[in-house]
VOPAGU-2260 file (C-alpha; in pm, 1 decimal, decimal comma):
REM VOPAGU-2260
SITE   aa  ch    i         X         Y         Z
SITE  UNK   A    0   -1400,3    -922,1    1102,7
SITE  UNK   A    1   -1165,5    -961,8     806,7
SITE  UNK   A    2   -1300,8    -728,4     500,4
SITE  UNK   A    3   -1129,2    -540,9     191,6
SITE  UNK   A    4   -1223,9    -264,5     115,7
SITE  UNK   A    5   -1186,9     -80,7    -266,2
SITE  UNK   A    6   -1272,6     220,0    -435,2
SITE  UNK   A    7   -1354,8     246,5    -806,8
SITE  UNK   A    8   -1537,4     390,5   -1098,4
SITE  UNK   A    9   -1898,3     244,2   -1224,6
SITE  UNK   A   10   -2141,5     421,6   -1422,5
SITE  UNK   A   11   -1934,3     752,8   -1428,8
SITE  UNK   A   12   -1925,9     794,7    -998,6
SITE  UNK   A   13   -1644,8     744,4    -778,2
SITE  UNK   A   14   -1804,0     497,5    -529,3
SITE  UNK   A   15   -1627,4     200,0    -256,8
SITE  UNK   A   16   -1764,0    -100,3    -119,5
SITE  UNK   A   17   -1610,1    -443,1     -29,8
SITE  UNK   A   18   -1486,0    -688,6    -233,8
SITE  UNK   A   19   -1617,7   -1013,9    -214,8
SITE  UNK   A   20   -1413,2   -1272,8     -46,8
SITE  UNK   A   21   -1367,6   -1457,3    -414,6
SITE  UNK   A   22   -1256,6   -1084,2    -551,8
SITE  UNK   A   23   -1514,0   -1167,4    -834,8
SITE  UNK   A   24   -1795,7    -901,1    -634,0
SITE  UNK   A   25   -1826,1    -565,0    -501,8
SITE  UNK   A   26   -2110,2    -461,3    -240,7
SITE  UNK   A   27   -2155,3     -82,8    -264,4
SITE  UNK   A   28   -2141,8     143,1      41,5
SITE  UNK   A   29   -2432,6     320,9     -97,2
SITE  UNK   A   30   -2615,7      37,2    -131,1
SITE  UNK   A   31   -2543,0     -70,9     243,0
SITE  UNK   A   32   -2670,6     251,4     367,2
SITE  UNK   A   33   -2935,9     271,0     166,7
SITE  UNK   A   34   -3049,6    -139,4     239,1
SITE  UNK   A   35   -3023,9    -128,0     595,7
SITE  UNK   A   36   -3026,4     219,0     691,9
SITE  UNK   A   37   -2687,7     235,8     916,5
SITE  UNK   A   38   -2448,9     520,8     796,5
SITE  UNK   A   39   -2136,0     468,5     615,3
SITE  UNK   A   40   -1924,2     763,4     429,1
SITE  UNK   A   41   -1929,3     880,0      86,2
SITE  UNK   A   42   -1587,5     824,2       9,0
SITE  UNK   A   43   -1304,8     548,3     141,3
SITE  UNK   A   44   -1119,6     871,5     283,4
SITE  UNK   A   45   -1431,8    1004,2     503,5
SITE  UNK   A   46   -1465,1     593,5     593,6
SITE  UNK   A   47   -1150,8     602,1     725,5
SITE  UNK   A   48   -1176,6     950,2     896,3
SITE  UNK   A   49   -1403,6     752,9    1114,8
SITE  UNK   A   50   -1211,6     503,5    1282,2
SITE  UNK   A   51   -1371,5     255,0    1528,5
SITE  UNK   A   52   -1715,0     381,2    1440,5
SITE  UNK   A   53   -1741,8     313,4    1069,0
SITE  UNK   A   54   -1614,3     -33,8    1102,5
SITE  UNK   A   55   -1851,6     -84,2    1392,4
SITE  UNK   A   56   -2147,8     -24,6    1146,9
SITE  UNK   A   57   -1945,1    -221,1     845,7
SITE  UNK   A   58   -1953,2    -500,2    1089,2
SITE  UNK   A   59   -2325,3    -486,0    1195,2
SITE  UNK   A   60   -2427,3    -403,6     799,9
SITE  UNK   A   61   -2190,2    -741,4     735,7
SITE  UNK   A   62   -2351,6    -990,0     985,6
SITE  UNK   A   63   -2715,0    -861,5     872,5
SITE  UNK   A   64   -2627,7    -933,7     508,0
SITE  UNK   A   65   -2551,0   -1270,3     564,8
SITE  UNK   A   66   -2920,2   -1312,7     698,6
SITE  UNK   A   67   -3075,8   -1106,4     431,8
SITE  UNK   A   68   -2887,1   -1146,7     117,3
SITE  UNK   A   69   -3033,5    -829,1      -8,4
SITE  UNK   A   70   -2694,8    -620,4    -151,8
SITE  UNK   A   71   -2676,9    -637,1    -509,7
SITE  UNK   A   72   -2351,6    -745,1    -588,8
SITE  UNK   A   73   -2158,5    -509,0    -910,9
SITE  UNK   A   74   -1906,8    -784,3   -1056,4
SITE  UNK   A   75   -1571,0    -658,6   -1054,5
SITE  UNK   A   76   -1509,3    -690,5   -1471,6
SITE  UNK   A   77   -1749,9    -381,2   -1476,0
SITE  UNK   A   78   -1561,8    -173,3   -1275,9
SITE  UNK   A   79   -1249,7      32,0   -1298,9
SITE  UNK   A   80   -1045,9      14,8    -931,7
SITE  UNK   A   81    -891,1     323,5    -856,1
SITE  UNK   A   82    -642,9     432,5    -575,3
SITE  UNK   A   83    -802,6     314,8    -241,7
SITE  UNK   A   84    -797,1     692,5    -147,0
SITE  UNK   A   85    -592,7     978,8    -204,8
SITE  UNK   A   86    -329,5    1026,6     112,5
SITE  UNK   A   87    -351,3    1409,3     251,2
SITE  UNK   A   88      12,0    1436,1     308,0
SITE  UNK   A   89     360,8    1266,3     253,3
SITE  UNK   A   90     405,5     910,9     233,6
SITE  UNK   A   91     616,0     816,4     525,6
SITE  UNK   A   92     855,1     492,8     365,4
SITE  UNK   A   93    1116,4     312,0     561,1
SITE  UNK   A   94    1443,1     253,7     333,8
SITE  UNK   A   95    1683,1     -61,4     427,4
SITE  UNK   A   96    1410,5    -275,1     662,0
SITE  UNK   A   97    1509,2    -629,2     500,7
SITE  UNK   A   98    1875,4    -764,7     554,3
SITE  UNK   A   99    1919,3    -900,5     193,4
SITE  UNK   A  100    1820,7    -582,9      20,2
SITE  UNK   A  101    2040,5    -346,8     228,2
SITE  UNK   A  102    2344,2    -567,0     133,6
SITE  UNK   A  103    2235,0    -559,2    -233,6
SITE  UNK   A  104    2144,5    -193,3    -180,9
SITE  UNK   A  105    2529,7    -153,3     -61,9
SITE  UNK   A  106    2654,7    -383,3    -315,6
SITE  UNK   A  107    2812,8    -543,6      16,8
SITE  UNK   A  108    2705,4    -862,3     147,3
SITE  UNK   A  109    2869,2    -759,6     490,1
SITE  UNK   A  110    2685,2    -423,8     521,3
SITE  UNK   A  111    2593,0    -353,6     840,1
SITE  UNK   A  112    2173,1    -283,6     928,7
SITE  UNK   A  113    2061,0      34,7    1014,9
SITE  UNK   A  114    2110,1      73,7    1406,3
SITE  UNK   A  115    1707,6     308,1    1378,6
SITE  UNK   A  116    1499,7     283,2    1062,3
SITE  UNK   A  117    1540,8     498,8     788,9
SITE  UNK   A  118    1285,7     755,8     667,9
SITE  UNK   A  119    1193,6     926,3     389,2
SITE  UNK   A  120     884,0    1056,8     224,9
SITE  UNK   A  121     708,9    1007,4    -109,5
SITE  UNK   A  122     486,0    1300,1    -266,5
SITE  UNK   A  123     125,2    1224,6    -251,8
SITE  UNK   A  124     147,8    1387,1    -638,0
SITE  UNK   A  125     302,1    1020,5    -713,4
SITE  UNK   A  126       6,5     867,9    -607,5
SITE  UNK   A  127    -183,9     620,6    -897,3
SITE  UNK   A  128    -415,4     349,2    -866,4
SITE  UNK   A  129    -418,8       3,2    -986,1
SITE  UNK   A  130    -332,4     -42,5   -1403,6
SITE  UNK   A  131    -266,3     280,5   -1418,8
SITE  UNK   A  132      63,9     358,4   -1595,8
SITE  UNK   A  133     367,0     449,0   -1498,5
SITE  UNK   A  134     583,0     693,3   -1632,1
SITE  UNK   A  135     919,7     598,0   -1731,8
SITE  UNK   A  136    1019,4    1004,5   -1730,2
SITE  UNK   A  137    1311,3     902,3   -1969,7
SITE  UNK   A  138    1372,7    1271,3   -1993,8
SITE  UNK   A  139    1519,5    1224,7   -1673,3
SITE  UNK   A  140    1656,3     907,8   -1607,4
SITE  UNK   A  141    1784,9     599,2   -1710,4
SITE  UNK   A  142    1688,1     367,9   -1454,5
SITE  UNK   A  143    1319,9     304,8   -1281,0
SITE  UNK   A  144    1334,0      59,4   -1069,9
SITE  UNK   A  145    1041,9    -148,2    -864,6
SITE  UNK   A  146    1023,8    -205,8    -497,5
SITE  UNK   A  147     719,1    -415,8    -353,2
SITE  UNK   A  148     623,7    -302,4     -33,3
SITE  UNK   A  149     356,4    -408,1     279,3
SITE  UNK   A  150     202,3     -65,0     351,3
SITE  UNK   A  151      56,0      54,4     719,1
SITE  UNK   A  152    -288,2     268,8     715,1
SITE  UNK   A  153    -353,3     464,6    1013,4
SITE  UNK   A  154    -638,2     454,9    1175,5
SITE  UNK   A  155    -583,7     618,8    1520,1
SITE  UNK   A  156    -410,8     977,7    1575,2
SITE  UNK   A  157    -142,7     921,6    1783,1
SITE  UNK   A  158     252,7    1053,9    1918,2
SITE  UNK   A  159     489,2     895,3    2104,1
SITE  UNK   A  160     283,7     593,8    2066,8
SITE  UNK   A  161     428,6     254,6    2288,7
SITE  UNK   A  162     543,9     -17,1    2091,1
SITE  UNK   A  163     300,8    -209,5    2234,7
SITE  UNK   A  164      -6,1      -5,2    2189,5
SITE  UNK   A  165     114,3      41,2    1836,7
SITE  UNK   A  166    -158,1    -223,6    1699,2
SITE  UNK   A  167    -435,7     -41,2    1792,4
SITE  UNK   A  168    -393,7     251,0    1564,9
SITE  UNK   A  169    -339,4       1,8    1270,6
SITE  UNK   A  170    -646,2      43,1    1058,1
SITE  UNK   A  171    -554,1    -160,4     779,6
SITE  UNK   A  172    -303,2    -265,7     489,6
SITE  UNK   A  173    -258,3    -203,6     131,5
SITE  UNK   A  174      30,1    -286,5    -106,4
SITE  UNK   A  175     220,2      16,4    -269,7
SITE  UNK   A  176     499,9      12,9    -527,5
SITE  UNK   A  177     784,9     198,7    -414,2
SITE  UNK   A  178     915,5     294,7    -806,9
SITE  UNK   A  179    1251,8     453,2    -769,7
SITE  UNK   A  180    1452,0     680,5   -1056,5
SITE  UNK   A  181    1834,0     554,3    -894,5
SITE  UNK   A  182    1967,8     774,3   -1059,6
SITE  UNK   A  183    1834,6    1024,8    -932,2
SITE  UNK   A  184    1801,7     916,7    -586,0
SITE  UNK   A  185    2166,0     834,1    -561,8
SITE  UNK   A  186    2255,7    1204,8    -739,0
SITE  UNK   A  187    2037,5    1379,7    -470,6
SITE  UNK   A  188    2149,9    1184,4    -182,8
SITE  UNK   A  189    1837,3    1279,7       4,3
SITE  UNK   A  190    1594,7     943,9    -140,1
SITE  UNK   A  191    1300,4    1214,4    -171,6
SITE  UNK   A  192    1317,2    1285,0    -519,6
SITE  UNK   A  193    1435,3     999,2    -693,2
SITE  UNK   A  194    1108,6     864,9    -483,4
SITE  UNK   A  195     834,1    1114,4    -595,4
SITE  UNK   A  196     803,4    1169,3    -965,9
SITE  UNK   A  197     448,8    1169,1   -1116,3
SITE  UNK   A  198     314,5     802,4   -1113,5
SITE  UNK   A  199     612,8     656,3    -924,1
SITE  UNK   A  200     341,3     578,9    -626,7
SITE  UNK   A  201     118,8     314,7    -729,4
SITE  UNK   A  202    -102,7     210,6    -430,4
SITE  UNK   A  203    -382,3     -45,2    -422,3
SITE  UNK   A  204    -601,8    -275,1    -502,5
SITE  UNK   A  205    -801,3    -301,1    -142,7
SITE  UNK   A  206    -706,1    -200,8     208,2
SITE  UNK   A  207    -696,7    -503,2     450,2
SITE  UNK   A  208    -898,8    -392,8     779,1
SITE  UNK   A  209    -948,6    -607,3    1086,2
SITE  UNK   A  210    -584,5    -750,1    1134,2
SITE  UNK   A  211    -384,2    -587,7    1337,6
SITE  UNK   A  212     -67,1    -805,3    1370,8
SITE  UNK   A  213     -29,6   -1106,1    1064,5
SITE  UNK   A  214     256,0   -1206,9     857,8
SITE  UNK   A  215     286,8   -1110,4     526,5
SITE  UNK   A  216     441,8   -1247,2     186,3
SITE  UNK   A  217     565,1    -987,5     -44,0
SITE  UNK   A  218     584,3   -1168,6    -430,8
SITE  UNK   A  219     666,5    -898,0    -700,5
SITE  UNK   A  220     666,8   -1058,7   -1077,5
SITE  UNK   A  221     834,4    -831,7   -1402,4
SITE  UNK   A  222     685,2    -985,4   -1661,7
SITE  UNK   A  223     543,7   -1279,5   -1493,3
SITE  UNK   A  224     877,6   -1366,0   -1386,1
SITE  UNK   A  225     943,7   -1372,6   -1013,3
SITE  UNK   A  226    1171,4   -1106,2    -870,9
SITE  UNK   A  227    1124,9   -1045,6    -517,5
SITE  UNK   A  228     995,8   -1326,6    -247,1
SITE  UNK   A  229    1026,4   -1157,0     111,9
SITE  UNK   A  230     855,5   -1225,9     429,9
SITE  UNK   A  231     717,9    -970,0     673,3
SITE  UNK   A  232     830,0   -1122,0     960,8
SITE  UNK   A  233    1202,8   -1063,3     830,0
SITE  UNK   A  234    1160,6    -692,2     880,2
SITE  UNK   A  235    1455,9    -518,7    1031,0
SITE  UNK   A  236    1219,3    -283,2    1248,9
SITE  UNK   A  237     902,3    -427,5    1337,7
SITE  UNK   A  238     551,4    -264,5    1239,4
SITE  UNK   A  239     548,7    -164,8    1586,8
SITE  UNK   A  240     846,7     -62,8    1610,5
SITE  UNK   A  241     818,0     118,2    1308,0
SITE  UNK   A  242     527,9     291,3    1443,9
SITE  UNK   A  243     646,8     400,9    1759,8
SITE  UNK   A  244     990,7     538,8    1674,0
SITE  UNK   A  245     797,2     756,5    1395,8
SITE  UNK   A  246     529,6     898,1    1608,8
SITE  UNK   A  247     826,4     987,3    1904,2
SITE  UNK   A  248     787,8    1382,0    1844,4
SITE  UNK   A  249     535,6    1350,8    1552,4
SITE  UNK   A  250     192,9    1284,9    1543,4
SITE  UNK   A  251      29,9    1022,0    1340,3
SITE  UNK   A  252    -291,2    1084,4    1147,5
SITE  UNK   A  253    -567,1     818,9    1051,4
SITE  UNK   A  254    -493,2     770,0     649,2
SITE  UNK   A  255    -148,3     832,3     714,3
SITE  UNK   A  256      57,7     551,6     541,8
SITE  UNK   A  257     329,3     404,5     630,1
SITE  UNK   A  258     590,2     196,4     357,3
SITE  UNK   A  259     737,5     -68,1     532,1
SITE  UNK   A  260    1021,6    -168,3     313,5
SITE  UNK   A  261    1079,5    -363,4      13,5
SITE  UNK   A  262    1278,2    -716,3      34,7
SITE  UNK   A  263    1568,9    -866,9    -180,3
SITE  UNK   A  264    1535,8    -894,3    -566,0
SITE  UNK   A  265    1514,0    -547,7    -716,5
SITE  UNK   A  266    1612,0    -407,2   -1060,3
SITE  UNK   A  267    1956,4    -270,0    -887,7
SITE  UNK   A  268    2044,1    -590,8    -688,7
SITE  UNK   A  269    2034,7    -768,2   -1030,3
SITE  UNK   A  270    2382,6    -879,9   -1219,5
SITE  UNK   A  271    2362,4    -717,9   -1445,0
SITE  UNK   A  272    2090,2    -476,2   -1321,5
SITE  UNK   A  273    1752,2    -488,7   -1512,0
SITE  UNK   A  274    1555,7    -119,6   -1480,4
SITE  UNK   A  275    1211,7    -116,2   -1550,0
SITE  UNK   A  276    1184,9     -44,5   -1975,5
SITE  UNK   A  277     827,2      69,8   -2127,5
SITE  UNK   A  278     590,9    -270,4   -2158,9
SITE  UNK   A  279     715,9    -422,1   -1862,8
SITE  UNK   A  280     445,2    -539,7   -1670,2
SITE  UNK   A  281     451,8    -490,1   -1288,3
SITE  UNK   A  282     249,7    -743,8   -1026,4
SITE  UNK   A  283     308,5    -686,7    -673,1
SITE  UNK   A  284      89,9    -933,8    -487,1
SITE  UNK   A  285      66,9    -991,0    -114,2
SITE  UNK   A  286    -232,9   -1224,0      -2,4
SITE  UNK   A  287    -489,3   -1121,0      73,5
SITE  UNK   A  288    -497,2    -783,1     -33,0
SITE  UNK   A  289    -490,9    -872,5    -353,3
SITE  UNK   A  290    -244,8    -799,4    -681,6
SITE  UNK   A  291    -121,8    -426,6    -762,5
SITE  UNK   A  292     -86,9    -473,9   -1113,9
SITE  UNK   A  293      73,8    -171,8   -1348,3
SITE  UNK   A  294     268,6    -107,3   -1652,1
SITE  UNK   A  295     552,6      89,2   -1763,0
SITE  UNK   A  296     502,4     390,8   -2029,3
């Protein structure tokens, strides 16, 4: 059971559904409840509030569908995709996870990796959805930068969590843009932030559910030019490791996401580097989630 799920506008309501395995369809929630009767949630946030169960009766609505063909599908050119969901508290992000960008992040192709992962936190204020813009806040500084990132949804509260039970409170994945003011993140010290200005959280366009442990490839494009290339299974600190070394002392909410790094080929890495100026066009894409797509104001 491999679905994406996505939230959007259509006809003036907030709504969600999955996306058709082309990415050409969405099949409404509210028309799955209301076709075969078996209860959903109103919103992708109450969906995932309810873990095992909801998926259980995704699944079931899923396997009757492909009996009945009954679900109107809403193509996707008459819909506006919004933020999967709106995260209730920080974004938990883990800096320095790929061994390319922490020597271009040092400037030092012999830095050493981090011996534990490094944490920080984005604001959920940051938080925008696909093609929404983002603001360049040149009031404030000189140099957004881009950072593609595999993000973790959590589906199962959980602390001190084994590494290898970590899987099982995976709900799903979605892609999120880690945009970073340097500047500012390097005058702070602390990344938080340089990390958390209005629109510098771009997250989207589907969340991946029913894969609880696949390899990844992280392709982020300025201007259709390729910038970053990076691999999931490169990661420093595993997802599970990254999971259970966060949850030691702190609990672990379903929605909760988790930023699991960004690879090699960001604006600062770049000789000289390139920041993000308004027009540029930003495409993170990671199959088969889908492509975040955003541009710079």
């Amino acid at each position: 059971f491999m679905q994406r799920l996505i939230s959007y506008n259509y006809h003036g309501l907030r709504q969600w559904g999955i996306l058709s395995a082309d990415g050409t369809y969405i099949y409404s929630a509210s028309d799955m409840e209301e076709i075969y009767f078996i209860p959903l949630a109103g919103t992708l946030d109450e969906f995932i509030a309810c873990g095992e169960y909801g998926l259980l009766n995704l699944s079931e609505i899923v396997e009757l569908e492909k009996n009945n063909h009954a679900l109107p599908p809403i193509p996707i050119s008459e819909v506006e995709i919004t933020t999967p969901y709106q995260p209730k508290r920080n974004i938990f992000c883990v800096g320095k996870n790929y061994r390319a960008h922490v020597a271009e992040f040092e400037n030092d192709a012999t830095a050493k990796n981090p011996a534990t992962p490094v944490f920080f936190t984005k604001a959920t204020t940051s938080v925008i959805g696909p093609n929404e813009s983002i603001d360049s806040h040149p009031e404030i500084t000189s140099q957004v930068d881009y950072e593609g990132e595999l993000a973790v949804i959590i589906g199962k509260q959980g602390c001190n969590i084994p590494e290898e039970d970590a899987s099982q409170h995976i709900y799903g994945y979605t892609i999120i843009n880690d945009v970073t003011a340097r500047d500012l993140q390097k005058s702070h010290e602390q990344w938080f932030k340089g990390k958390s200005l209005d629109t510098f959280c771009p997250i989207g366009p589907t969340i991946l559910v029913g894969h609880r442990s696949m390899s990844f490839t992280i392709h982020t494009k300025i201007n259709q030019v390729l910038r970053q290339e990076g691999y999931t299974s490169d990661l420093i600190f595993s997802i599970p490791k990254i999971i259970s070394i966060l949850s030691e002392g702190i609990t672990l909410l379903p929605g909760d996401i988790i930023a699991t790094g960004t690879p090699q080929g960001v604006g600062m890495g770049l000789n000289p580097p390139a920041f993000l100026q308004k027009g540029d066009v930003v495409e993170i894409t990671i199959d088969p989630i889908g492509t975040l797509k955003n541009i710079v104001k």
